[in-house]
ROFIMAR-411451 format. One record per residue: residue in one letter; chain; x, y, z of N, C-alpha, C in turn. Coordinates in steps of 0.2 Angstrom, whole numbers, m for minus. Last residue first. Layout:
+----+----+--------+---------+-------+---------+----------+-------+--------+---------+-------+
| aa | ch | n_east | n_north |  n_up | ca_east | ca_north | ca_up | c_east | c_north |  c_up |
+----+----+--------+---------+-------+---------+----------+-------+--------+---------+-------+
|  a |  A |      X |       Y |     Z |       X |        Y |     Z |      X |       Y |     Z |
...
+----+----+--------+---------+-------+---------+----------+-------+--------+---------+-------+
END
This chain:
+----+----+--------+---------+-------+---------+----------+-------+--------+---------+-------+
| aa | ch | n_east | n_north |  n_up | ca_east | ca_north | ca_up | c_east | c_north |  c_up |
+----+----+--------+---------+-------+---------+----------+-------+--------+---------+-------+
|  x |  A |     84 |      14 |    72 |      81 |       18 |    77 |     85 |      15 |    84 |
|  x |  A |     82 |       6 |    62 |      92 |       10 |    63 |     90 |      13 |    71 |
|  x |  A |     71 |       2 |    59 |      73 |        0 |    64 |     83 |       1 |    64 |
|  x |  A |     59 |      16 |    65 |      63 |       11 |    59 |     67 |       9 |    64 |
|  x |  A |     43 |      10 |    73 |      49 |       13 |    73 |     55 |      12 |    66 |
|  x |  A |     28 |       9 |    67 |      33 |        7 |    69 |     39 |      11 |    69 |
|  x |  A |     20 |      18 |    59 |      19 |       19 |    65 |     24 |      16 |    69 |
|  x |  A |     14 |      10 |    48 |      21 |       17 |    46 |     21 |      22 |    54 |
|  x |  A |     18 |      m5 |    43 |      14 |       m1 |    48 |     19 |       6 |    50 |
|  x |  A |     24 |     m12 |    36 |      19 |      m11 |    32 |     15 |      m4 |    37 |
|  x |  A |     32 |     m21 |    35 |      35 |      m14 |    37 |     31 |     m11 |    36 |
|  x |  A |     28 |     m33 |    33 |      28 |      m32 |    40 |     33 |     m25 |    41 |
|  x |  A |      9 |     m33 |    26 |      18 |      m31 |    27 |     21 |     m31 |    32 |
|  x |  A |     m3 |     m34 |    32 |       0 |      m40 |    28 |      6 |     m41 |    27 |
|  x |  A |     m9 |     m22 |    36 |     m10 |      m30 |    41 |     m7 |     m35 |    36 |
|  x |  A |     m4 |     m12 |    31 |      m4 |      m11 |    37 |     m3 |     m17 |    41 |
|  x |  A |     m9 |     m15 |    19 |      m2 |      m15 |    19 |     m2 |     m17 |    24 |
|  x |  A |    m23 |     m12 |    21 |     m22 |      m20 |    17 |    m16 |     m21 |    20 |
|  x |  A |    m23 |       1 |    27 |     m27 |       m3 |    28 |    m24 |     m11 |    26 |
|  x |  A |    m16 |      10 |    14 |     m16 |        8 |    21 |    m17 |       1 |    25 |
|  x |  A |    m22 |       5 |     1 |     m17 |        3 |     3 |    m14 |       3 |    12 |
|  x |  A |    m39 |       0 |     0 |     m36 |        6 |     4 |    m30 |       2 |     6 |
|  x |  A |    m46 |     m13 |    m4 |     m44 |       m9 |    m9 |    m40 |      m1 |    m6 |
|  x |  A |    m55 |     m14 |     7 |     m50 |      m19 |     3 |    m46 |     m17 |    m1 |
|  x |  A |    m62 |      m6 |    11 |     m58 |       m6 |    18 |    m51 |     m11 |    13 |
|  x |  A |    m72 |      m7 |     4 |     m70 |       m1 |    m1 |    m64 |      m4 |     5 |
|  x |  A |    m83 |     m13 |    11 |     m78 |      m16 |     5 |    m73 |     m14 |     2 |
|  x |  A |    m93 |      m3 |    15 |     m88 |       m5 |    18 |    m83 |      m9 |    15 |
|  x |  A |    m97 |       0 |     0 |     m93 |        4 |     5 |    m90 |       2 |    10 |
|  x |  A |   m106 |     m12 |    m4 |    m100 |      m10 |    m7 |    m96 |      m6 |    m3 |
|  x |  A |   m119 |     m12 |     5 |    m113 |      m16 |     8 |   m104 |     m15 |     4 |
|  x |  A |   m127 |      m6 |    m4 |    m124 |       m4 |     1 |   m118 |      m8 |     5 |
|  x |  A |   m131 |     m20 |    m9 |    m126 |      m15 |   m13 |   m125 |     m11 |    m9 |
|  x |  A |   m141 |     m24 |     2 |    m134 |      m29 |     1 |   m130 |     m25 |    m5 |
|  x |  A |   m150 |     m16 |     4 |    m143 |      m18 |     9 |   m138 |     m20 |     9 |
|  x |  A |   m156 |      m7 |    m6 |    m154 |      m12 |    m6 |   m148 |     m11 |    m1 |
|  x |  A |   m164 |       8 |    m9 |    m163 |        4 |    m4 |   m163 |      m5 |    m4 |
|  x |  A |   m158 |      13 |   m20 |    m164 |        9 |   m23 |   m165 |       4 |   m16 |
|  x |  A |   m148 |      23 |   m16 |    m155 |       27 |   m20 |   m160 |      21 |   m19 |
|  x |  A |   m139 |      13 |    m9 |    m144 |       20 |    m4 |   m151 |      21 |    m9 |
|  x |  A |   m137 |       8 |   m18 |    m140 |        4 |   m17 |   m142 |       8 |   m11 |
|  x |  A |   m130 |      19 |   m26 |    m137 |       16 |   m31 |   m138 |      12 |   m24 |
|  x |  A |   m118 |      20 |   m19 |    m125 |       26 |   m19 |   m130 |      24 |   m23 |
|  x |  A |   m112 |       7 |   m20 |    m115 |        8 |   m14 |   m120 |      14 |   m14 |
|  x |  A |   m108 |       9 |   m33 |    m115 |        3 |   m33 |   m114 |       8 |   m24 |
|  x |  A |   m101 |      21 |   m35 |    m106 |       21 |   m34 |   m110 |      16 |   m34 |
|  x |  A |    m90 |      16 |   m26 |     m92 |       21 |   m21 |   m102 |      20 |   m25 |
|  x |  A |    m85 |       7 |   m31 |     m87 |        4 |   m25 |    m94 |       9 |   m25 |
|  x |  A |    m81 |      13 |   m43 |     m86 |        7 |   m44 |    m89 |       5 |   m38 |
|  x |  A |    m70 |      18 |   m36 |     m74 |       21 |   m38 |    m81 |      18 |   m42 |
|  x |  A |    m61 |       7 |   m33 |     m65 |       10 |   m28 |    m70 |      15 |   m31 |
|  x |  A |    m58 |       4 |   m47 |     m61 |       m1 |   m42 |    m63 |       3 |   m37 |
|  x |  A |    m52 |      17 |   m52 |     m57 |       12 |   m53 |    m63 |      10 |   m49 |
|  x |  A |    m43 |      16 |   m40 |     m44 |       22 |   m41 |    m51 |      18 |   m45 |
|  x |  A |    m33 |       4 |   m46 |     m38 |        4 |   m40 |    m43 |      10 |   m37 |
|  x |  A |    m29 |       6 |   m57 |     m34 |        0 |   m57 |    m39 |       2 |   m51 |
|  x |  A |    m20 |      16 |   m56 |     m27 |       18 |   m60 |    m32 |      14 |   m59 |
|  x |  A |    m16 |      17 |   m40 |     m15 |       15 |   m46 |    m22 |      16 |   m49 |
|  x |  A |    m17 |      21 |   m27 |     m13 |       26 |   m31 |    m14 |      24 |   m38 |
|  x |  A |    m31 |      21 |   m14 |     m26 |       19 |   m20 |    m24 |      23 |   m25 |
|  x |  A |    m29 |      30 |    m1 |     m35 |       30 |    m8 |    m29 |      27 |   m10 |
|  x |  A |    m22 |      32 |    10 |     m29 |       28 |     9 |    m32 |      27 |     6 |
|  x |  A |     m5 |      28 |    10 |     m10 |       31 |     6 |    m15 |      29 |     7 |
|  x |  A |      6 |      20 |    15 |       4 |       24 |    19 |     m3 |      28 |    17 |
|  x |  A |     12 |       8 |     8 |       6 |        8 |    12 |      5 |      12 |    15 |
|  x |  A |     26 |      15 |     2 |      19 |       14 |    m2 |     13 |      11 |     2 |
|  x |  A |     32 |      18 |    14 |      30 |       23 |    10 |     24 |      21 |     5 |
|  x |  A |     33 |       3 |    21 |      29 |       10 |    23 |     27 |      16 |    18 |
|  x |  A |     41 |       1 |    10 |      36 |       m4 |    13 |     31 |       3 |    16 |
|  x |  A |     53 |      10 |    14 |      47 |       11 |     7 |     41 |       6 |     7 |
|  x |  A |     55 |       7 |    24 |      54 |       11 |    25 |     50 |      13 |    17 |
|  x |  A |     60 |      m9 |    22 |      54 |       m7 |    28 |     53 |       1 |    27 |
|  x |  A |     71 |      m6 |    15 |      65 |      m10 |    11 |     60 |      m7 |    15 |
|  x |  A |     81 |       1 |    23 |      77 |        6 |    16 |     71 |       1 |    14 |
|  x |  A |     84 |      m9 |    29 |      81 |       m2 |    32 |     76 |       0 |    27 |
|  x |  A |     90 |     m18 |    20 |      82 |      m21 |    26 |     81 |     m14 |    30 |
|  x |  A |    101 |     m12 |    20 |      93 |      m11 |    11 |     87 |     m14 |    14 |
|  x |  A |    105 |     m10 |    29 |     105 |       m3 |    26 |    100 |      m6 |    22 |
|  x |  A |    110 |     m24 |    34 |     106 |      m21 |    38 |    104 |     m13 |    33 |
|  x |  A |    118 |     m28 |    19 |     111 |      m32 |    24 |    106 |     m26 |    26 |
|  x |  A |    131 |     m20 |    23 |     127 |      m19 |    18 |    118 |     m20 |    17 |
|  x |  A |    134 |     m26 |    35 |     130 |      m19 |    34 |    125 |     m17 |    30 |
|  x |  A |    137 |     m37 |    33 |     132 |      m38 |    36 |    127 |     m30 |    37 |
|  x |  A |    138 |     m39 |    14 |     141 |      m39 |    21 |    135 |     m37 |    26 |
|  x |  A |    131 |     m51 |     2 |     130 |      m43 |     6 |    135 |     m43 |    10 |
|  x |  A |    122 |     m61 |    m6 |     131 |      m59 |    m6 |    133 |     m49 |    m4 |
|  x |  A |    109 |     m63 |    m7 |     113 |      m64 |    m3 |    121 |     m64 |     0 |
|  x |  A |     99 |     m63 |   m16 |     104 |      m66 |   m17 |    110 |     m65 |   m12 |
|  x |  A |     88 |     m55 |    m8 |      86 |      m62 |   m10 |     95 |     m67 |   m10 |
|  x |  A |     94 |     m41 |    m9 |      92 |      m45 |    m1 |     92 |     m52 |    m1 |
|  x |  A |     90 |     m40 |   m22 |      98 |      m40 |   m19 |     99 |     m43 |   m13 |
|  x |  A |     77 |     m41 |   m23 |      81 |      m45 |   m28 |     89 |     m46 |   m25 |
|  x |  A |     76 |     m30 |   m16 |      71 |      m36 |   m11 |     75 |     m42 |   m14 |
|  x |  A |     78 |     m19 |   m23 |      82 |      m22 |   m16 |     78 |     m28 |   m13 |
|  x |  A |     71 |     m19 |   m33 |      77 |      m21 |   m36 |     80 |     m22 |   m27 |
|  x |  A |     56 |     m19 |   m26 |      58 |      m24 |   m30 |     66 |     m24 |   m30 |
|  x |  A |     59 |      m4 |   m22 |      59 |      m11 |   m18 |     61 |     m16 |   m22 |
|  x |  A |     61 |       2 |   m32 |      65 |        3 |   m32 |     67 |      m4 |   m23 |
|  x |  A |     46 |       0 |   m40 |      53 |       m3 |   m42 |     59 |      m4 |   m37 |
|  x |  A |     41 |       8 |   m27 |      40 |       m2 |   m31 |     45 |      m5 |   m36 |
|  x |  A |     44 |      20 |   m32 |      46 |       17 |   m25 |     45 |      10 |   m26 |
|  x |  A |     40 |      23 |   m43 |      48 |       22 |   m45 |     49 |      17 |   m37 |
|  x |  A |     25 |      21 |   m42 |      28 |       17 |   m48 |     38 |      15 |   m44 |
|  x |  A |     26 |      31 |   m33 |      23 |       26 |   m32 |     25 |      21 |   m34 |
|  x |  A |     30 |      42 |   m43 |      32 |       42 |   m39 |     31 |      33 |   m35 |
|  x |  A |     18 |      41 |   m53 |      26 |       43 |   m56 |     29 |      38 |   m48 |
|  x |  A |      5 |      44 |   m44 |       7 |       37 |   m49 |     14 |      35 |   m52 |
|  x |  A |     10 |      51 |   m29 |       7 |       51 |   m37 |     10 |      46 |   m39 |
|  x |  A |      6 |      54 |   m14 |      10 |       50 |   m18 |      7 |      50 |   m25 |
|  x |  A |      5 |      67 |    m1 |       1 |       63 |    m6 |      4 |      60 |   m13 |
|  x |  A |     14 |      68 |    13 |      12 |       71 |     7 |      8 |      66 |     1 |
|  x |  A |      7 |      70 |    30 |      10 |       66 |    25 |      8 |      68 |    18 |
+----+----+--------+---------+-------+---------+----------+-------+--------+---------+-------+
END
């Protein structure tokens, strides 16, 4: 799988958004329907397929994780340790995986 940049991540979120907008109002054929409910599930998967967050916020945020949990290795605290396994919150995988329902990039597409 090739690794998604901030550019790209950004255009695939737009480019759901504007079909999810088109999906919404409803003046489609039944084709037309089925093709953007493909394309949606199939960027749905594109942007949860990454394990490391792609945006600068979360990039952050996980890196705020990683060091309270090596301070709390240095200063044996169990409960700052605990910041790592936390890190499972902020991994678009993982969150997409169990919230989306295209979310799962293991699924079949459904033109399939």
């Amino acid at each position: 799988m090739w690794a998604m940049n901030r550019k790209e991540y950004a255009q695939a979120k737009a480019e759901l958004a504007r079909i999810n907008e088109v999906l919404r109002e409803g003046h489609l054929t039944a084709e037309e329907r089925a093709n953007l409910e493909a394309r949606s599930v199939a960027l749905t998967g594109q942007l949860v397929s990454p394990w490391l967050p792609v945006t600068l916020e979360g990039r952050v945020i996980a890196l705020c994780l990683v060091l309270i949990g090596g301070y709390g290795v240095w200063a044996e605290s169990l409960l700052l340790m605990m910041a790592w396994p936390s890190m499972v919150l902020v991994s678009p995988r993982l969150v997409g995986g169990s919230l989306y329902p295209g979310g799962r990039t293991s699924r079949r597409h459904p033109t399939d």
